[in-house]
C-alpha positions in Angstrom: 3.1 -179.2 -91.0 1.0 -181.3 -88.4 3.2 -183.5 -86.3 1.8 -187.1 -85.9 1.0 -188.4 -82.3 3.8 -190.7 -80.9 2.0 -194.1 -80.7 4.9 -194.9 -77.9 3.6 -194.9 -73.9 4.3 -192.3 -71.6 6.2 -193.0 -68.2 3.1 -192.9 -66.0 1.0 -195.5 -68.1 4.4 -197.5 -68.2 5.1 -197.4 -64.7 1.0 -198.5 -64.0 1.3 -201.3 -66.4 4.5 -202.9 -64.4 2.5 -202.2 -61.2 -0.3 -203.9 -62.2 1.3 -206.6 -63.4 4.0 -206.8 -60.3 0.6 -207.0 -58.7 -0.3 -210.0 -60.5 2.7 -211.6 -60.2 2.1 -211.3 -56.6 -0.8 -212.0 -56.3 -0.5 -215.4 -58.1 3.0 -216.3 -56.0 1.5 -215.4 -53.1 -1.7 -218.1 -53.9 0.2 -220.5 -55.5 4.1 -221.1 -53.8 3.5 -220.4 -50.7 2.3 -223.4 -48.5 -1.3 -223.1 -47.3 -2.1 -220.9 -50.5 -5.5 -220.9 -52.0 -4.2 -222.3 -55.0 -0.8 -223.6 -53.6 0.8 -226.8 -55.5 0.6 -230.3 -53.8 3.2 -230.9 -51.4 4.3 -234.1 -54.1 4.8 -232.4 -57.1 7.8 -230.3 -56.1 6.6 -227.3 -57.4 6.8 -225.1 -54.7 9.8 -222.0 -54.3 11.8 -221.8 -51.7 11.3 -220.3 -48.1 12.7 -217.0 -49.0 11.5 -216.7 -52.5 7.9 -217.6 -51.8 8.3 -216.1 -48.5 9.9 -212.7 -49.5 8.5 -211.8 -53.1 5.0 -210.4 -51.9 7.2 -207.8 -49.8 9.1 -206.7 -53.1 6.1 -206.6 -55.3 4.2 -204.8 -52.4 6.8 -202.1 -52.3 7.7 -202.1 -56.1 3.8 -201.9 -57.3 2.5 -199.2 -54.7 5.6 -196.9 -55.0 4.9 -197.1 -58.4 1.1 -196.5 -58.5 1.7 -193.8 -55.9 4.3 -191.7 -57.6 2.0 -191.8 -60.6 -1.2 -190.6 -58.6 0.6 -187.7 -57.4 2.2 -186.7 -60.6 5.5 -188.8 -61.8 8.7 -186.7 -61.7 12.0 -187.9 -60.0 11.2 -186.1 -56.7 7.5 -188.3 -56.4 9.3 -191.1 -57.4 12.2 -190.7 -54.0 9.5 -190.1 -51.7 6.7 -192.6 -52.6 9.8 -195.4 -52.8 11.1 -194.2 -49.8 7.5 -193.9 -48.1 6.6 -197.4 -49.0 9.9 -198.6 -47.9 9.6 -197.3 -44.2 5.7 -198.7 -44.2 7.0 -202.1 -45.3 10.0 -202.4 -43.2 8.2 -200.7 -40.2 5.6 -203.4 -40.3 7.7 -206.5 -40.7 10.0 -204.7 -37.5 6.4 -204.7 -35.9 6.5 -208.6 -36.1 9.7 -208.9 -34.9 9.0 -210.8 -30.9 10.9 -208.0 -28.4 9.3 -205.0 -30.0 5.7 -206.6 -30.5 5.9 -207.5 -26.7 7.4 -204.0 -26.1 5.2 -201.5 -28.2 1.4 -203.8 -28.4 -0.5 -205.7 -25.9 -1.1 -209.1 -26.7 -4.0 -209.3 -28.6 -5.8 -211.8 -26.5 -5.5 -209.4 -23.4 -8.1 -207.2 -25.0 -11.4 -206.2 -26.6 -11.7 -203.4 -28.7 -14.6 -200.9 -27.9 -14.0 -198.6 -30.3 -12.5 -197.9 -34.3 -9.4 -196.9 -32.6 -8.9 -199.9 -30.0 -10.1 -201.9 -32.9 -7.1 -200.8 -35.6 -4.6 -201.0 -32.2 -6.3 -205.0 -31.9 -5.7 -205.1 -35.8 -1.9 -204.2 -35.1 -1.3 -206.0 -32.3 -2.7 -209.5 -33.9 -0.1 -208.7 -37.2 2.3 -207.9 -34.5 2.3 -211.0 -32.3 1.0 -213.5 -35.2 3.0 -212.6 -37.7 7.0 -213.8 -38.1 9.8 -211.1 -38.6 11.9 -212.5 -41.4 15.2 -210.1 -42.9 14.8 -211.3 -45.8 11.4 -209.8 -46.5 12.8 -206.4 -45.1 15.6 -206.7 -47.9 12.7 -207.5 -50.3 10.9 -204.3 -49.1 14.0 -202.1 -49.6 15.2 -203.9 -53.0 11.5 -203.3 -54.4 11.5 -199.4 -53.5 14.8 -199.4 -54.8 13.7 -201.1 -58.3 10.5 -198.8 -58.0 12.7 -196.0 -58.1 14.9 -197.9 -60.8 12.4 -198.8 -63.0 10.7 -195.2 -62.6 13.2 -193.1 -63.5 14.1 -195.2 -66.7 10.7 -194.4 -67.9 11.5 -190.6 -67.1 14.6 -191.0 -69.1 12.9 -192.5 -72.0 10.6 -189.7 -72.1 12.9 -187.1 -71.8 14.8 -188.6 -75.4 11.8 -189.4 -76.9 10.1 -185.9 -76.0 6.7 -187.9 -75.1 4.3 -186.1 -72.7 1.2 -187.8 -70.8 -2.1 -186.8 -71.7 
């Protein structure tokens, strides 16, 4: 007797939809709540999110969405899913520690105090300008951690759900 395809999605076409639309999600809050946003709300209509909502949901949906889309590229199992979580976790919270004031001024020149002649001094000015313009802000490091650890979360549920339901990815 032929079996009849399951119509249900697998994990990795799960996990790439809730990317995707993390990504969104991001996108939009990141035009719309916070102040100076493309498409940001007037300052009179009270529709703008907090400081640390507004502030600290790109860092989760950063993390979340390319954890995600990464364990996926490289084959989604519960070992891809540790290391691209923890992966993306250490780039986000190593790059909002970059903005932080005493290691900026400890590991990068000031930006102004060079120009780049080259790809590499150029990426080094690119660092350096994120380093000393940007603003260090714990709460977007807990963002970054809480969206590796909901990456992660969300991943192996999928897993789960494919291990009871006995769907494989084609």
């Amino acid at each position: 007797m032929m079996q009849r395809p399951s119509t249900q999605a697998g994990p990795a076409h799960l996990a790439t939809v809730a990317a995707l639309t993390a990504l969104l999600v991001g996108v939009t809050a990141y035009g719309t709540l916070r102040s100076g946003g493309a498409l940001a709300f007037p300052t009179g209509l009270g529709l703008g999110a907090s400081g640390a909502l507004a502030g600290s949901l790109p860092s989760f949906v950063h993390t979340f969405a390319f954890a995600l889309l990464s364990a996926v590229a490289v084959g989604l199992d519960r070992r891809a899913l540790v290391r691209c979580a923890g992966a993306w976790a250490l780039v986000g919270v190593a790059f909002e520690l970059l903005q932080h004031d005493r290691i900026a001024a400890a590991l990068l020149p000031h930006p102004a105090t060079f120009a780049p002649d080259g790809a590499t001094q150029a990426l080094a000015a690119l660092l350096a300008r994120h380093a000393h313009l940007g603003v260090f802000d714990v709460f977007d490091v807990v963002a970054t951690l809480l969206g590796a650890v909901a990456a992660w979360a969300f991943g192996a549920s999928a897993l789960a759900r494919r291990a009871r339901t006995g769907r494989v990815d084609r």
